[in-house]
Every structure is written in structure tokens, then in C-alpha cells.
C-alpha positions as CSV (number, residue, x, y, z in Angstrom):
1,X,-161.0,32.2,70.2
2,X,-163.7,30.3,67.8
3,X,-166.0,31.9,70.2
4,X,-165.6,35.5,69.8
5,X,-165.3,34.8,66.1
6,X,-168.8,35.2,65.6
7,X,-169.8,36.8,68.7
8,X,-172.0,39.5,68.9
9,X,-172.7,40.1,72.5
10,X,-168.8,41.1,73.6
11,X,-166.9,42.0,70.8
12,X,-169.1,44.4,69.5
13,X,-168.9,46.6,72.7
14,X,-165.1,46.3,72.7
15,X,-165.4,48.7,69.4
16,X,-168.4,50.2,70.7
17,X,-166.9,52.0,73.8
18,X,-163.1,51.8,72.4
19,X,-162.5,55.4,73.8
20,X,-163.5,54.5,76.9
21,X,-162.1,51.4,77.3
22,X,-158.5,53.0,76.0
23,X,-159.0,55.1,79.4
24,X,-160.0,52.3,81.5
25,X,-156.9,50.8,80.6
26,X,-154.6,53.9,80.6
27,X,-155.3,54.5,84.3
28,X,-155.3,51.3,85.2
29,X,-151.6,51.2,83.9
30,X,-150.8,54.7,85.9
31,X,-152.1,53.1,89.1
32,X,-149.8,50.1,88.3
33,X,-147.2,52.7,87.6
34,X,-147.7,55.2,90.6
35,X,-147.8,51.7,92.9
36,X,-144.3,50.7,91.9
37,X,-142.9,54.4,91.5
38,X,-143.8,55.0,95.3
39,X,-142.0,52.0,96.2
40,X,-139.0,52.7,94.3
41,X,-138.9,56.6,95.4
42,X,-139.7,54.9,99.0
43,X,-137.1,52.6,98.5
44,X,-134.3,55.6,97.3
45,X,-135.4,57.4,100.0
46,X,-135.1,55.3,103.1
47,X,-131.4,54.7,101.7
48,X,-130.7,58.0,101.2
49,X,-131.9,59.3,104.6
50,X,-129.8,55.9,106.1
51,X,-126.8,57.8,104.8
52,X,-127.3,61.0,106.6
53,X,-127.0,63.6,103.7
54,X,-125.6,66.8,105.0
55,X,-128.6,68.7,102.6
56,X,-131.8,68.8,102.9
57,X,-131.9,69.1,99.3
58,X,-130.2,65.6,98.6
59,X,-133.7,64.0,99.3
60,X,-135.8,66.8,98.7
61,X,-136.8,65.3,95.1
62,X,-137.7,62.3,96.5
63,X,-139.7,63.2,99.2
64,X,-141.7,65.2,96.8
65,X,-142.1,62.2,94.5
66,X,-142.7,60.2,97.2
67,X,-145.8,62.7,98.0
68,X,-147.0,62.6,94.9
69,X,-146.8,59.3,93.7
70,X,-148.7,57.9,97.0
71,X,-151.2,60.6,96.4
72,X,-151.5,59.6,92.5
73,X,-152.1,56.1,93.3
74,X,-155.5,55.9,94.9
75,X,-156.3,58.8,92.6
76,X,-155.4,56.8,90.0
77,X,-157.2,53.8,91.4
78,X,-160.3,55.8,91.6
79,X,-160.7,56.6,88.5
80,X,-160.0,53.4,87.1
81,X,-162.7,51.7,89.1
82,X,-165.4,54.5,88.2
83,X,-164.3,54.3,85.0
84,X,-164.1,50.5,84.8
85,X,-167.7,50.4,86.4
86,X,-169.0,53.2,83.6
87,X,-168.0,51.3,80.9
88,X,-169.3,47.4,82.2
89,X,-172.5,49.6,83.5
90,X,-173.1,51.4,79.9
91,X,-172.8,47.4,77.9
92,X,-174.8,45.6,81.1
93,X,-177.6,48.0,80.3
94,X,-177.4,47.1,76.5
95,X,-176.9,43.5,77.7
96,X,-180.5,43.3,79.4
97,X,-182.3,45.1,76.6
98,X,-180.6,43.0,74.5
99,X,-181.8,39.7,76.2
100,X,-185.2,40.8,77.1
101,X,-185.9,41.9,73.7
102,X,-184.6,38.4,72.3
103,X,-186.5,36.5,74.9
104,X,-190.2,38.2,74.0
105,X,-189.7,38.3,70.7
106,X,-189.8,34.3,70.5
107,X,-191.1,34.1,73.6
108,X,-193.1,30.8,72.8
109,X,-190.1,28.8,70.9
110,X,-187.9,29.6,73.5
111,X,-190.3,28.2,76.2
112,X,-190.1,25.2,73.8
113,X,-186.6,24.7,74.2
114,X,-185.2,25.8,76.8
115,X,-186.7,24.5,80.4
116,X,-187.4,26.9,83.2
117,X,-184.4,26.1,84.9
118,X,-182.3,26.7,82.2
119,X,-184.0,30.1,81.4
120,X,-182.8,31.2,85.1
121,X,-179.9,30.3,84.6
122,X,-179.3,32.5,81.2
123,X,-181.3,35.2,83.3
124,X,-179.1,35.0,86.4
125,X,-175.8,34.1,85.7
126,X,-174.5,34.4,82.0
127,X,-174.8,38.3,81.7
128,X,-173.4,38.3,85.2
129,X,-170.8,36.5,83.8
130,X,-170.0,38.3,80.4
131,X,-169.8,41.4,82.8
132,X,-167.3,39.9,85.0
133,X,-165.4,39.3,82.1
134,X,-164.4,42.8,81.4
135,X,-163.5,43.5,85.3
136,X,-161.6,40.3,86.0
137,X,-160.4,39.2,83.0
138,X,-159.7,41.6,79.9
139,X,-159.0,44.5,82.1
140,X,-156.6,43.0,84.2
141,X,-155.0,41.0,81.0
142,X,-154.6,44.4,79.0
143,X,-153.2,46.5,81.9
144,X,-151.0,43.5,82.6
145,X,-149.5,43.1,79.2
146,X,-148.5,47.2,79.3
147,X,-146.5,46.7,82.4
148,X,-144.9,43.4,81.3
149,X,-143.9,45.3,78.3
150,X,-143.0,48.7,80.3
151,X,-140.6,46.6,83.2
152,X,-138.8,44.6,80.3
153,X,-138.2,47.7,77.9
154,X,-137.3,50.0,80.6
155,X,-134.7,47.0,82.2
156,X,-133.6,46.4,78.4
157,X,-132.3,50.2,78.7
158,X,-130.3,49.7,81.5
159,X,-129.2,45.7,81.8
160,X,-130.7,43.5,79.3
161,X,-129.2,40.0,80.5
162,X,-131.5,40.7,83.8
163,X,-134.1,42.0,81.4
164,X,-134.4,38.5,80.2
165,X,-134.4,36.8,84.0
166,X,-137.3,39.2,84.7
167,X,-138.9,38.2,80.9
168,X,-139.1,34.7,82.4
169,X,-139.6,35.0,86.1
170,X,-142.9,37.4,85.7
171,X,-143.7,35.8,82.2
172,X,-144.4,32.9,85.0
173,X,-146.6,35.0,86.6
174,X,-148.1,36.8,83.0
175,X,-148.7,33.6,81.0
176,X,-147.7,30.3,83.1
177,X,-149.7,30.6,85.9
178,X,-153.0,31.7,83.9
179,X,-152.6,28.9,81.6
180,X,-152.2,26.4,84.8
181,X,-155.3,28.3,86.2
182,X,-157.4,27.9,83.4
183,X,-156.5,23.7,83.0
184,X,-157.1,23.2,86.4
185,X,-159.4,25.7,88.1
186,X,-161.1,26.4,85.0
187,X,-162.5,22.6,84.9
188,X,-163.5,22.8,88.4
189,X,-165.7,26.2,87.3
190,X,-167.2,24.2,84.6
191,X,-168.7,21.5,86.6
192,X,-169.8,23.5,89.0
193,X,-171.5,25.4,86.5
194,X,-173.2,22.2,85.0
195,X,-174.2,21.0,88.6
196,X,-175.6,24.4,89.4
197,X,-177.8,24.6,86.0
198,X,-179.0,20.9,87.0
199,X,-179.7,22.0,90.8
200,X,-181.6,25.3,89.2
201,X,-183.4,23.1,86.8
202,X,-184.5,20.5,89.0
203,X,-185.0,22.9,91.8
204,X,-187.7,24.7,89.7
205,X,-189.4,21.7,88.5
206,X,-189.7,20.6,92.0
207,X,-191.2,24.1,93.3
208,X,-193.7,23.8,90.4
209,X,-194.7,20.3,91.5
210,X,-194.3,20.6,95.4
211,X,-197.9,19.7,95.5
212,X,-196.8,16.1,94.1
213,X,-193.5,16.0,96.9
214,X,-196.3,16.8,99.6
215,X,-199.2,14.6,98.3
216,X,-196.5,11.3,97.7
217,X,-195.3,12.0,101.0
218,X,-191.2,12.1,100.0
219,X,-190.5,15.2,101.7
220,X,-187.1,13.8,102.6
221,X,-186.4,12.3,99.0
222,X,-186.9,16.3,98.0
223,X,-184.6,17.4,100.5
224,X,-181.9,14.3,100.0
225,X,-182.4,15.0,96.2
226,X,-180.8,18.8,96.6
227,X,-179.1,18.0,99.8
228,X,-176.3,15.9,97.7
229,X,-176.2,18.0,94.7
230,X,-175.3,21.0,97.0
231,X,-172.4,19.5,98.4
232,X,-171.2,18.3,95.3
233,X,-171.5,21.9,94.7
234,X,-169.3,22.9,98.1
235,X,-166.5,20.2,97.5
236,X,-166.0,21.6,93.9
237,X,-165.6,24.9,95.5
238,X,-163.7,23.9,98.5
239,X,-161.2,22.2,95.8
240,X,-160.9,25.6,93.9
241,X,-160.5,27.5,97.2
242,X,-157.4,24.9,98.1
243,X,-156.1,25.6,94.5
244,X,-156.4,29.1,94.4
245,X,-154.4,29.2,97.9
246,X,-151.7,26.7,96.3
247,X,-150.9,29.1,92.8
248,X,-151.0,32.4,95.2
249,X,-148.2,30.5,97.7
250,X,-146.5,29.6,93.8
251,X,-147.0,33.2,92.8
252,X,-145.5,34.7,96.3
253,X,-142.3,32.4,95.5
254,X,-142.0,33.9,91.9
255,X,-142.1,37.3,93.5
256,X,-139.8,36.7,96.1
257,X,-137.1,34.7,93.6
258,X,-137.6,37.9,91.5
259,X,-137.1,40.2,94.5
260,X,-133.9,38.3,95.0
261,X,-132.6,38.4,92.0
262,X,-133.2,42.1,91.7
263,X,-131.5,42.6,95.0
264,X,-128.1,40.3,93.4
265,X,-128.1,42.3,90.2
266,X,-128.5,45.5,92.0
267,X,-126.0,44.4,95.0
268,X,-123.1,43.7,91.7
269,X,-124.0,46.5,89.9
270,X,-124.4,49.2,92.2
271,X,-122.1,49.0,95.2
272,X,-119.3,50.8,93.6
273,X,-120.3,53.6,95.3
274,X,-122.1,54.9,98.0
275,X,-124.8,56.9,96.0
276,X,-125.0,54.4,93.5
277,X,-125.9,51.5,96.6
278,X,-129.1,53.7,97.3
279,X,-130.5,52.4,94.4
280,X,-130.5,49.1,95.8
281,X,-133.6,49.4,97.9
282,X,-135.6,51.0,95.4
283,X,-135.6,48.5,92.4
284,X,-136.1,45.8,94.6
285,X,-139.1,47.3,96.4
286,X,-140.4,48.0,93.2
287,X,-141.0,44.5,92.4
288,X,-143.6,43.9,95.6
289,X,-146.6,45.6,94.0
290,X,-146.6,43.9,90.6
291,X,-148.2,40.7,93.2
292,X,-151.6,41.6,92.9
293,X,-151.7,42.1,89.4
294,X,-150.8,39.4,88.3
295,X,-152.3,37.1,90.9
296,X,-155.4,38.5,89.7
297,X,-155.2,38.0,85.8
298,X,-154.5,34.1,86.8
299,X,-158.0,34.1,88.8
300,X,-159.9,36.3,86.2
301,X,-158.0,33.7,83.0
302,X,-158.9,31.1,84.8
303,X,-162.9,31.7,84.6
304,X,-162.8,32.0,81.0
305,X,-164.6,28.2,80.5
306,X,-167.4,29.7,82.3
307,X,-167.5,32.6,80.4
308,X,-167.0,30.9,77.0
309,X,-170.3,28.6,78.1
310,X,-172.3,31.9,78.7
311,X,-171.0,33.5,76.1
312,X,-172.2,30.7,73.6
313,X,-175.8,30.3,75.1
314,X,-176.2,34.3,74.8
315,X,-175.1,33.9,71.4
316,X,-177.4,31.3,70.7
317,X,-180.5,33.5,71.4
318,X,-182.0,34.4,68.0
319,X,-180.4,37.6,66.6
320,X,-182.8,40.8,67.3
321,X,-181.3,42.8,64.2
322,X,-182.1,39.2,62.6
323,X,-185.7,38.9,63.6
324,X,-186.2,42.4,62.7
325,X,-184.2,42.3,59.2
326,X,-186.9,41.4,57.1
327,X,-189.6,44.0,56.4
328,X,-192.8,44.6,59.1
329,X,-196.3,45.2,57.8
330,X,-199.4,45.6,59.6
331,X,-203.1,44.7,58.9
332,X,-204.6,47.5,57.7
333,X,-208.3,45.8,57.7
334,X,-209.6,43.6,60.4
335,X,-208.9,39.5,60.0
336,X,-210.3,37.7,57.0
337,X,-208.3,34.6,56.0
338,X,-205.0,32.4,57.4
339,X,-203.9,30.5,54.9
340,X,-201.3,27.5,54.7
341,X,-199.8,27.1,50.7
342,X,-198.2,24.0,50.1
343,X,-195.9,24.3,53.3
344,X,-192.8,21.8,53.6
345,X,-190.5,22.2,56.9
346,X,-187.6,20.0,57.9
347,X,-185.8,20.9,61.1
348,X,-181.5,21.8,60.6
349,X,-180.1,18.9,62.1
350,X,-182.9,16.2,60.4
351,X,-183.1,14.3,57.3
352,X,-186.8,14.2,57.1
353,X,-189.9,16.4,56.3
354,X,-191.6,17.2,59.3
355,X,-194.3,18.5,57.3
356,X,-195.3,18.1,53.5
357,X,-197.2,19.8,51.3
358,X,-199.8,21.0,53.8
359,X,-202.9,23.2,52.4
360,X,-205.1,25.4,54.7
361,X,-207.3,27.9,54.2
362,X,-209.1,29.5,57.9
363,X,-211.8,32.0,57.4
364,X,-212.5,35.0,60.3
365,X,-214.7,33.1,63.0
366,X,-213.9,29.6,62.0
367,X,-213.6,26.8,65.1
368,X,-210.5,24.1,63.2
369,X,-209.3,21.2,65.3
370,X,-205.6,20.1,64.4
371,X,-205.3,15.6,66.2
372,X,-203.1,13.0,65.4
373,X,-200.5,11.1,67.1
374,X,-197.7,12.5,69.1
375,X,-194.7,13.6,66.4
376,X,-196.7,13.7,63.7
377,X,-196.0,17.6,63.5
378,X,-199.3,19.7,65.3
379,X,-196.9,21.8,67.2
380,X,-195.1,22.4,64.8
381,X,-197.7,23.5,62.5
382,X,-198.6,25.9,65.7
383,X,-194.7,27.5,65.7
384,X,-195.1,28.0,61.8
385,X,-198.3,29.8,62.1
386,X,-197.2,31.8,65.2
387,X,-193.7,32.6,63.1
388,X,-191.8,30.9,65.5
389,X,-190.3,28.6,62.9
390,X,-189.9,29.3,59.2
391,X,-191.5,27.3,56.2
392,X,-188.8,25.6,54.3
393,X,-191.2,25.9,51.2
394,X,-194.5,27.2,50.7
395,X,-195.9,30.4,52.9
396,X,-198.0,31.1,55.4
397,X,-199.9,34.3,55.1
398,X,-202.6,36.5,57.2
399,X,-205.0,38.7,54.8
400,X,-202.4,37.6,51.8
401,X,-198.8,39.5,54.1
402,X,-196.6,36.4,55.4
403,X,-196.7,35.8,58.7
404,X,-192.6,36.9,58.8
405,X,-194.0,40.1,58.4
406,X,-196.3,40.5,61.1
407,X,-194.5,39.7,64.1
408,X,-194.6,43.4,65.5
409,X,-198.6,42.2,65.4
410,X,-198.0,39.2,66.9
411,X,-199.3,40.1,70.6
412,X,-202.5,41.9,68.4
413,X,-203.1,39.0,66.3
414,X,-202.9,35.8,68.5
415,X,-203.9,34.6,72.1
416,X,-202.0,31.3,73.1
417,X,-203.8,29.1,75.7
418,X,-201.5,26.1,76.0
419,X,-201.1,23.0,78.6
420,X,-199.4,25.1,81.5
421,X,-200.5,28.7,81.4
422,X,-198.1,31.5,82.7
423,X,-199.4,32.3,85.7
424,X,-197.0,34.9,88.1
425,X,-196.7,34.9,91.5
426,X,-198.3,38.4,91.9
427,X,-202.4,39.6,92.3
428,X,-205.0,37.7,90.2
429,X,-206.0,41.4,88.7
430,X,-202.1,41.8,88.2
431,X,-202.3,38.5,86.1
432,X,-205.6,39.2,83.9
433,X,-204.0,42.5,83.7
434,X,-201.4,41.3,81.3
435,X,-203.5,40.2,78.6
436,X,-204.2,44.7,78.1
437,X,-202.3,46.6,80.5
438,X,-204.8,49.8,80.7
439,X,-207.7,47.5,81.2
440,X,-210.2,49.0,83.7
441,X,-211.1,46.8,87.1
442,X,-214.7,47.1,85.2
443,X,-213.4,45.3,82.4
444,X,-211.5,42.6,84.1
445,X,-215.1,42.6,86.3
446,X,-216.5,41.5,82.5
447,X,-214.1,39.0,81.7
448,X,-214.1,37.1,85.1
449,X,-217.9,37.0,84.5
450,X,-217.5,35.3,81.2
451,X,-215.1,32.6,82.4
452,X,-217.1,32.3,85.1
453,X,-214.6,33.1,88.0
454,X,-216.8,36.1,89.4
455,X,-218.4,33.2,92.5
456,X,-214.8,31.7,93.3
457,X,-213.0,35.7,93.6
458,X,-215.4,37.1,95.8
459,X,-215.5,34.0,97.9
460,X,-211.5,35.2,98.4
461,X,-210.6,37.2,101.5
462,X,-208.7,39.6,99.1
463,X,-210.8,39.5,96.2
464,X,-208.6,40.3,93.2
465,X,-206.0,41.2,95.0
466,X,-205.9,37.4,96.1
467,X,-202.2,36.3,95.1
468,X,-201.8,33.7,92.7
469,X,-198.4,32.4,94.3
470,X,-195.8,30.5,92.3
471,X,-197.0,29.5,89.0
472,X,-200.7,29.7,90.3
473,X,-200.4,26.8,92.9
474,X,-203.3,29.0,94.6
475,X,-205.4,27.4,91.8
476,X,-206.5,24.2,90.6
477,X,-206.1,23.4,86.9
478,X,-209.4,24.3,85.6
479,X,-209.1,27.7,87.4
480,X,-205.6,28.3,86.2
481,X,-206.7,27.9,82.9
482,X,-210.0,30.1,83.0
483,X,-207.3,32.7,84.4
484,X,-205.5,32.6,81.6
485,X,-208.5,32.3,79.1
486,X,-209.9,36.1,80.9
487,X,-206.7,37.3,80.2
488,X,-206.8,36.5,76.6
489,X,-210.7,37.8,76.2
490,X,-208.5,40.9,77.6
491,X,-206.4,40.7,75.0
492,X,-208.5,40.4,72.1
493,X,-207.1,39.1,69.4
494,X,-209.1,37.8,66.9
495,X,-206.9,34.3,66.3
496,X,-206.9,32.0,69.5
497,X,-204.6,29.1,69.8
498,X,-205.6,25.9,71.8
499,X,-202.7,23.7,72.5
500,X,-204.1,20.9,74.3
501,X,-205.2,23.4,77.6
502,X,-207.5,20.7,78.8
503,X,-204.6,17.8,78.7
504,X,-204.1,17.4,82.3
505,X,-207.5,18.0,83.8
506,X,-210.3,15.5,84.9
507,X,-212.7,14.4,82.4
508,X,-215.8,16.2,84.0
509,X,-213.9,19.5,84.7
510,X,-212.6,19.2,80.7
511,X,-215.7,19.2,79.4
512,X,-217.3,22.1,81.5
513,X,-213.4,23.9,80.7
514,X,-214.5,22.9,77.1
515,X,-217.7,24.4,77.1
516,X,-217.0,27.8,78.8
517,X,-214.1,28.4,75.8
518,X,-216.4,27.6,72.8
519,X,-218.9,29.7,74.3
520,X,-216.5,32.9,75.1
521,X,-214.7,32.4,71.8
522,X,-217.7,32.1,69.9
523,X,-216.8,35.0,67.9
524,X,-212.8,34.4,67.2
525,X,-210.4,32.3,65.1
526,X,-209.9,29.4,66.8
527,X,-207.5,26.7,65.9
528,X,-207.4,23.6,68.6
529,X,-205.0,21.5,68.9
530,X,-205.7,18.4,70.6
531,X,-204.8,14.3,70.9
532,X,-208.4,13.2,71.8
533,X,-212.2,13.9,70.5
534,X,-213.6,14.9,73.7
535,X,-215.9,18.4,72.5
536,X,-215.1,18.2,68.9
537,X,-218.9,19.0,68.3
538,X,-217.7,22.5,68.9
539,X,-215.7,23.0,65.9
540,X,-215.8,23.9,61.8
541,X,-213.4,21.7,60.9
542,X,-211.0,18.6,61.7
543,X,-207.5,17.7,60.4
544,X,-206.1,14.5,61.1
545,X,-202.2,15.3,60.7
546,X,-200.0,11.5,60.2
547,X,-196.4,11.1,58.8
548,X,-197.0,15.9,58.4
549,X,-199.8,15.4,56.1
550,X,-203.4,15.7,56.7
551,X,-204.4,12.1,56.4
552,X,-208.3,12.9,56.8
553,X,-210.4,16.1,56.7
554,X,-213.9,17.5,57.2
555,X,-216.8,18.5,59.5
556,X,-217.1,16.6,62.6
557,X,-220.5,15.5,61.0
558,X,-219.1,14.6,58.2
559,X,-216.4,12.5,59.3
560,X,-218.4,10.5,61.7
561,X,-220.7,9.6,59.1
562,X,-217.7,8.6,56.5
563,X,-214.7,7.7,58.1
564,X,-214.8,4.3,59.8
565,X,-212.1,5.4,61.8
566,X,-213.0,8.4,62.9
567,X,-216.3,7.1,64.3
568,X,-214.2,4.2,65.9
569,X,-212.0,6.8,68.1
570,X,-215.2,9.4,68.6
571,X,-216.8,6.4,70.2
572,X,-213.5,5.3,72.2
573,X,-213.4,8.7,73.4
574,X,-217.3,9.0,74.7
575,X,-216.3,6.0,76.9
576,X,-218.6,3.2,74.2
577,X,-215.9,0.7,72.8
């Protein structure tokens, strides 16, 4: 229950929709009812009819009852189910905005910590999940807790030492069998779920590097590799198949004792005389349909460590009323200054500074490069700037407003270019396209020109209608990148980020990659981050970030003719020590 404590992704809709739901669950309690009123009225009938009455009138009430409640029940049922469905519908839909809108709106640190896999995985499945968890769980529960209540009150009335046989026989089926469910079954849902997030995420990595199986030549390693984690998958299941067949065989036994007993209590109580033994039938038939009901609040119970996992990584998503608590501004002149003031940050769950003290003033049109060691805090200097993380002292501020209150401008203010660009398997016009959706084919045309693409396109059968395919494997690295790099001179925002694009490519295509950004960007913000000195001609500025201070700073001119070490790794890097 920790779990819905602070839950705001189901709970919240439980109040939301309470009218609704209160229907939902009064019908589904009438269908329950009209189910076990036709049998009984069945039941008093057949007897009745056994018994030759010499009026028509004698069984006249019950055949009309017997009409009726057969005709109420898959009324009944009906409008349960389109109710049920209305209500899960109405949240779903408030679900997905609510997920997309957390997702985009830290897009960037969520790529950062979360891998693809996983991201399909909270896509696919956990709002799937938290929707199943209204139809086979809460509904069923609810509905089944009314007609626990109902059969013991009503056989209270009329004989409460069997009131308290029946209180433990179905309490069996009410709160035994769930429990057993969710021990058992319930352990056998999680690992499945944990080997189906691993098979996602290795499955995606592996589609994004087939090029790599292919190349290597371990085709079958690729195909061994899934091959045994999906029939870890099918014995799992297979094992909760056999179980779920073992507690419904359990379940029909509790029915049938019940039945039993029902037709002992009724055979002593009412055989003293002949229109009191017509009863006889009709309590004990009444007992058949309460099977399904609770046979299914066992199965939906007994998902609930699935749920509870999807209902924690929904929850874990930043808040959207949270990322849009604090107050949004927007430039009301063009870009003149970022500035970094004193800036500490230490992650929640570390003792140390990450970064301290760090000052840093960039002017509109200013080329910085950001090097140092890996973990000495560049990206995260990148997620403070973008907003993705917040300063634990000092501020960050565009034109004098903290970043924190420009994220509604974030898409207008900065253009990422990274190691792996987003690139979707859709047109390459469909892909520039992103960067300004009303962009013309004429200005696409221009921005292809400028990153140099126009040659390679029209060489295409399609043109730019060429697809890209899965996370551009049409492309090599240097195109994928200029791809991305038109998309953002589509964009136009006046602060680029470089985080190490160049990273995986050959020297001969970084340097040409190098050249053709410098020269497009010539007129923007750009701040580079990067582990090597390859092209820092290009820039304003250097920062040497070690142990999150900047440990050396200056013109590229100025540090090679200073800094001993500096000129050490600008030479190590031009291929001369």
C-alpha cells in the first residue's frame, strides 16, 4: 500500500471519476445479483413444476422472475463492460498525455537515464498495465466484496450458524486464494517482467548495432542470445499456466463443498414440507455463479507485483504540475548573454560536489569548448544549462531570467547535437522536418545545401523521400550527423550544444564534420563539448573542467602559448608526440 501512498497516476482518478466508478461497480454487483437470482428462481421453479401444481398461478411469479432476471443479466453485463471501458478509456487518455508530456518535457535527462529498451518498456507495457488494473483487479475486488457482504448478511437473516460455514468457505475464495495467487503466481509475473525488460533492452541495442552482428559474422550468437531468453520467457509462463489451472481445480472444490453444504442445510431445514423442499434447488444453484467471480479477483490480485513495478516507474517520471510549478518567462529581446554564477551541484544519492564554484559568462555568437577527463562533470554542466538538472547553489541565467524559467523556450533557445542523433525510421524530409514543422521543401532544399547533403540526396532513387530506416542505419555516421545538424539550422535557435557529435567517427571525416559545423554555425552560441583538441582553432574560448572546476582557461592561442600542458595534448592530438 506504500505505493499508492504517494501515487499520482491511479489514485487520483479513483476521486477523479468517483461517480462513474460508483456505477461501474453498482452494475457490476446487479449482474452478480441477476446471475444468482436466475438461478435461484430457476432453481424454485424446476421444483415447483416437479411437483405438478394444480395452478398455473403457483409458478406464475417465478416464471416471470425467471424472464426477467435472465433478461437483466446480460443487460446488466452490458452496461457494466461499456461502462467499465468508459471509465479505463477516459484515465488511459489522461494516462498518455500525461506520459508524453512528462517524457518531452525532459526529453534529454530522460534519454540519460533510462536506455532505449527501457523507454519501450514504460511506453508499451506499464500504462497497459495500470489500465488492466482497474478491469482485473479493483473492479472485480470491489464488486466482490459487495456480494461477499450481501450472501453473508442476507444468510445471517435466515441461519447464521451456516452464515458463518459460507463466511469461511467463499472467504477461501475472497481472500485465501488471492493471497496464495499473489505469493506464487505473482513472483512468476515479476520475473517474467524483468526478463522481458532485459529481452526489450538487449533486443533494441542489438537492432541498433545489427551492422556490428552482420560485420563480426555472429549471426547465430544474435539469434542464440534471444533464442534462450525467450524460452526462459515460455517456461515462466507455462509454470503460471499450470498454476492458474491448479487454484481454478482448488476453487471448483470450494464451490462444490459449498454447494454441498448448501444442499445439507437446505435438505435439514426445509424438508418439513413439501413447499418448503422447493427451496432446496434454488439456494444451492445459487451458489454456481459466484465461480467466476471470484476465480477472477484471484487472477486479477495476483498481477498486482507487476502493477506495483509500473506503477512505481510511472511515478518516477518527473511531476508535470512540478516542472511547471515554478513561474515561465520568455525572452522578450533576442539572446545576449548565458551566464554561470558561482554554481555548486551534488547529485541526491552522493556525498560529493560534482561541480564547485563554476563562473561563466557566454556572449551572443561566442564558439566555447568545455574538455577534461571523463567524470569530471561536462555533461553535467550541459543538463544544468539545458535545465535538466538544478543548481544546488548559484544560478544559471539567459539575458539575466533563470534558466528554470524558460523551459517553455527551451525547443526556441537550444539545438542539441550529441554522439547518437535521433534519427526515425521515416523520410529524410520527414526527419529535417522536425527541427520546424511548417518548413517549406525550399527551405529544407537550403539547409541540405549548407550541410552539404544536396550531391548524396539527389544521387537517391527517392530523393527526400529516401527512408532513413531504423535509427538512420541508411546513413553512415558523418551523414547521420549532418542530418541532424540541417535539422537544427531548421530550427534556429540561437544556442547550439555540441556533445562530442564527432566521437565515433574517423579522423578524416571528423575534421571535414568539424569544419562544415563551424562554418554553418558561424553565426550562433555555440558551446562544445568534447574529450580531445582535434578543431579547437574554431572556438572563442576553452575550459578545462578537473575534480568540477575549471582547472585552465583561455583562447586556444593563448593557451598554447602559456600552458605547457595544453600544448603537450594539442600536439598529441595533431598526431606529433
Amino acid at each position: 500500500m506504500d505505493v499508492l501512498k504517494n501515487d499520482s497516476w491511479v489514485m487520483p482518478y479513483l476521486r477523479k471519476y468517483k461517480m462513474l466508478l460508483v456505477l461501474v461497480l453498482f452494475l457490476g454487483f446487479l449482474t452478480l445479483f441477476s446471475g444468482s437470482a436466475l438461478m435461484f428462481t430457476s432453481g424454485y421453479l424446476i421444483s415447483k413444476c416437479a411437483t405438478h401444481p394444480f395452478n398455473i398461478l403457483l409458478v406464475y411469479p417465478a416464471i416471470v422472475l425467471t424472464r426477467a432476471f435472465g433478461i437483466a443479466r446480460p443487460v446488466f453485463r452490458y452496461a457494466e463492460r461499456l461502462s467499465a471501458h468508459n471509465w479505463v478509456l477516459r484515465i488511459v487518455s489522461n494516462f498518455r498525455k500525461k506520459l508524453y508530456d512528462s517524457v518531452e518535457s525532459t526529453a534529454v535527462a530522460i534519454r540519460q537515464k533510462h536506455q532505449t529498451g527501457s523507454l519501450l518498456t514504460l511506453l508499451a507495457d506499464d500504462i497497459e498495465h495500470i489500465e488492466n488494473l482497474y478491469l482485473t483487479t479493483v473492479f472485480p475486488i470491489v464488486t466482490g466484496i459487495l456480494v461477499y457482504v450481501f450472501i453473508i448478511v442476507g444468510l445471517g437473516v435466515i441461519n447464521w450458524p451456516f452464515a458463518l460455514l459460507m463466511l469461511l468457505l467463499v472467504g477461501i475464495l475472497m481472500f485465501v486464494m488471492p493471497l496464495v495467487s499473489v505469493l506464487v503466481n505473482g513472483a512468476n509475473e515479476f520475473k517474467q517482467k524483468q526478463i522481458q525488460q532485459g529481452l526489450y533492452t538487449r533486443l533494441t541495442d542489438s537492432v541498433l548495432g545489427l551492422g556490428d552482428w552482420l560485420i563480426s559474422g555472429r549471426q547465430s550468437d544474435f539469434m542464440q542470445q534471444h533464442l534462450t531468453t525467450s524460452n526462459q520467457i515460455f517456461a515462466l509462463r507455462r509454470k503460471d499456466k499450470n498454476f492458474q489451472w491448479f487454484r481454478d481445480l482448488l476453487s471448483q472444490i470450494v464451490i462444490g463443498v459449498a454447494a454441498i453444504a448448501t444442499l445439507i442445510w437446505a435438505g435439514t431445514t426445509m424438508t418439513n414440507s413439501q413447499n418448503a423442499a422447493n427451496w432446496i434447488a434454488a439456494f444451492v444453484l445459487c451458489i454456481f455463479p459466484l465461480d467466476q467471480t471470484f476465480t477472477n479477483i484471484a487472477q486479477g490480485v495476483s498481477e498486482w507485483p507487476t502493477y506495483r513495478e509500473s506503477i512505481k516507474r510511472v511515478n518516477a517520471l518527473p511531476k508535470i504540475d512540478n516542472l511547471n510549478s515554478s513561474h515561465q518567462e520568455k525572452l522578450q529581446e533576442p539572446f545576449k548573454q548565458l551566464t554561470i554564477d558561482r554554481v555548486n551541484f551534488q547529485y541526491t544519492d552522493s556525498k560529493h560536489l560534482v561541480l564547485q564554484q563554476l563562473n561563466l559568462e557566454v556572449s551572443a555568437g561566442e564558439k566555447i569548448a568545455l574538455l577534461g577527463p571523463s567524470g569530471t562533470g561536462k555533461s553535467t554542466l550541459l543538463k544544468l544549462i539545458l535545465g535538466d538538472e538544478r543548481a544546488t547553489e548559484g544560478s544559471i541565467n539567459i539575458n539575466g531570467i533563470d534558466i528554470s524559467q524558460l523551459q517553455s523556450e527551451r525547443a526556441n533557445l537550444f539545438g542539441v547535437l550529441d554522439q547518437q542523433p535521433y534519427l526515425f525510421d521515416t523520410s529524410i524530409l520527414n526527419n529535417i522536418r522536425l527541427g520546424n514543422l511548417s518548413a517549406t521543401k525550399e527551405q529544407v532544399q537550403k539547409v541540405l545545401d549548407e550541410v552539404e547533403l544536396t550531391s548524396l540526396i539527389a544521387s537517391l532513387p527517392a530523393g527526400l523521400q529516401t527512408q532513413v530506416q531504423e535509427a538512420g542505419s541508411r546513413f553512415s555516421g558523418g551523414e547521420q550527423q549532418r542530418l541532424a545538424l540541417a535539422r537544427i539550422l531548421l530550427q534556429d535557435a540561437p544556442i547550439i550544444i555540441l556533445d562530442e557529435p564527432t566521437v565515433a567517427l574517423d579522423p578524416i571525416t571528423e575534421q571535414h564534420l568539424l569544419q562544415t559545423i563551424f562554418r554553418v554555425l558561424k553565426d550562433k552560441t555555440v558551446i562544445w563539448v568534447t574529450h580531445h583538441l582535434v578543431g579547437i582553432n574554431y572556438v572563442d574560448q576553452v575550459r578545462f573542467i578537473e575534480h568540477g572546476q575549471f582547472d585552465m582557461s583561455g583562447t586556444p592561442k593563448e593557451l598554447y602559448a602559456n600552458s605547457q600542458r595544453f600544448r603537450r595534448l594539442y600536439e598529441m592530438d595533431r598526431g606529433k608526440v
